[in-house]
C-alpha positions as CSV (number, residue, x, y, z in Angstrom):
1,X,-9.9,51.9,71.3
2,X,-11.4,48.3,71.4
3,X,-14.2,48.0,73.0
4,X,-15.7,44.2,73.7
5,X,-18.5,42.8,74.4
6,X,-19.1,39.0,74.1
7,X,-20.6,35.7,75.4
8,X,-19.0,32.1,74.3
9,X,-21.9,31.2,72.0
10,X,-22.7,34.7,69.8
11,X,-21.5,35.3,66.2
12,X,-18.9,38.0,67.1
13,X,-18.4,41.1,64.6
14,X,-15.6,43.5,64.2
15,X,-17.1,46.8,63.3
16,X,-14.3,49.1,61.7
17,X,-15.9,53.0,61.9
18,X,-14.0,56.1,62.3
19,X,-17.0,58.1,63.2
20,X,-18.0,57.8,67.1
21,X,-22.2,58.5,66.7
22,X,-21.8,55.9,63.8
23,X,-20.1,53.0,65.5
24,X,-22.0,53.7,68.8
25,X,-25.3,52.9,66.8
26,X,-24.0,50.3,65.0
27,X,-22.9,48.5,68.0
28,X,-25.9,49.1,69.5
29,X,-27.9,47.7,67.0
30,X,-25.9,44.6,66.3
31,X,-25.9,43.7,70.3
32,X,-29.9,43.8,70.3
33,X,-29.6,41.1,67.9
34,X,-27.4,38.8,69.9
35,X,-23.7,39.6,68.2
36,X,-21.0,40.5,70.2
37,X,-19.5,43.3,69.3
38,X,-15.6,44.7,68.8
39,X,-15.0,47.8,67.5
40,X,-12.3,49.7,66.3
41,X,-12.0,53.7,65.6
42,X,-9.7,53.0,62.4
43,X,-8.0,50.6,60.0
44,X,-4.9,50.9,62.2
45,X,-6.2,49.7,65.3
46,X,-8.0,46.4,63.5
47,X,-4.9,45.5,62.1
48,X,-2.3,45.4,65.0
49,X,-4.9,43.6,66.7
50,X,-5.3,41.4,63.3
51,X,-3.3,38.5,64.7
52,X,-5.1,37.8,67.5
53,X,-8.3,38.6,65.9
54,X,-11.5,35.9,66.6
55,X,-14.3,37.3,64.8
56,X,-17.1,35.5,62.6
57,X,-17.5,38.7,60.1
58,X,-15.8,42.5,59.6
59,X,-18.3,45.3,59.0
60,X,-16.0,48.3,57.8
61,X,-16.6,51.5,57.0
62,X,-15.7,52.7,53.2
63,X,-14.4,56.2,54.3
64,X,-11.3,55.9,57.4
65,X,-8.8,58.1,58.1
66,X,-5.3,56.9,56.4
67,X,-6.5,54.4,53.9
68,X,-10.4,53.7,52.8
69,X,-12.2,50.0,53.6
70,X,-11.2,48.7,50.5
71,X,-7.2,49.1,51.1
72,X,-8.1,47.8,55.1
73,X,-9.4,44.5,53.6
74,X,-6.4,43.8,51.0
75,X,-4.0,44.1,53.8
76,X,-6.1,42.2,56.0
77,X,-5.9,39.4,52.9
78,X,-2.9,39.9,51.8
79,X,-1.7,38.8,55.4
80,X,-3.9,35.6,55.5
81,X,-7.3,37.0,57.2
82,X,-10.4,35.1,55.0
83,X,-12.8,36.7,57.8
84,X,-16.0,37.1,55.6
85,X,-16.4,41.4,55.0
86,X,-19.4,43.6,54.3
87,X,-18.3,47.1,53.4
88,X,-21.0,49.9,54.9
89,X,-20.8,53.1,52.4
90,X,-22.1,56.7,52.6
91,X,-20.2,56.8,49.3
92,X,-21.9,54.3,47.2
93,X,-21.0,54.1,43.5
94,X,-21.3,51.0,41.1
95,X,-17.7,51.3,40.5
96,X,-16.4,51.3,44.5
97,X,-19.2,48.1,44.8
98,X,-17.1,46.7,42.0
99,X,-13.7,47.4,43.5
100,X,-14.9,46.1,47.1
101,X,-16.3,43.0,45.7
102,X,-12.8,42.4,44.0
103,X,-11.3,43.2,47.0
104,X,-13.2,40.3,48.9
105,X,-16.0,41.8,50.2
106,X,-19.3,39.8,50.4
107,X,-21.6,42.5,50.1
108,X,-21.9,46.5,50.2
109,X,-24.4,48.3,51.9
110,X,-25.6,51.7,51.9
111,X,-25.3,53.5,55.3
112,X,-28.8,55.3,54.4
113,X,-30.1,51.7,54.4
114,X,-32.5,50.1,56.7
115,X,-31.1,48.2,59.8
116,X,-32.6,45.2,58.9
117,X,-30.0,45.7,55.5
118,X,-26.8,45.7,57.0
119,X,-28.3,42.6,59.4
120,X,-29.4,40.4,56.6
121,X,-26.2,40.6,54.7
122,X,-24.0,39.6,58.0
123,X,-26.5,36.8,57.5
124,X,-25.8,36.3,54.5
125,X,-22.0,36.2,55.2
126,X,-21.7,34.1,58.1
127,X,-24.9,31.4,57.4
128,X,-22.0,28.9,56.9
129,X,-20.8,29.4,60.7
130,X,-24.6,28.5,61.9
């Protein structure tokens, strides 16, 4: 289910997590901070709504039902989407950093992170759209 929450002038995020607690916090954290949010339980859902998809940054989860993050963000390439991508892990390994980077990811972050983590790299990834 997408759920929206936006104003004209916000950096908007799509947040890609299958697990409700999860995506609930995330999206609460990342409206404190003034993004609007859209969220989506699976990779499925993000990408039938892929073509009329307006968002400054993706923020998927590594582990979905179906096909991981990684696979979610080839398709979403391989059918034209250069959205800037941070991949958020509770499965962190040097090699899956290596294969998301590949992939097209901008950055990979830890789930057991700090906040203040996951909000500096969707800094990081959109500081060209300020």
């Amino acid at each position: 289910m997408n759920q929206s929450v936006s104003q004209p002038d916000l950096l908007r995020v799509a947040l890609v997590e299958d697990d409700e607690e999860v995506r609930y916090s995330l999206m609460m954290l990342l409206r404190s901070r003034g993004f609007a949010v859209d969220s989506y339980r699976n990779g499925m859902e993000i990408l039938m709504n892929q073509p009329s998809l307006q968002v400054d940054c993706l923020l998927i989860d590594y582990k979905l039902p179906r096909f991981d993050g990684v696979d979610l963000l080839e398709k979403m390439r391989l059918a034209g989407d250069t959205t800037p991508a941070i991949l958020i892990t509770g499965f962190y390994s040097t090699t899956l950093k290596e294969r998301a980077l590949k992939a097209g990811y901008a950055a990979v972050v830890e789930k057991s992170s700090a906040p203040q983590e996951i909000l500096d790299r969707l800094s990081e990834a959109t500081k060209q759209l300020h």
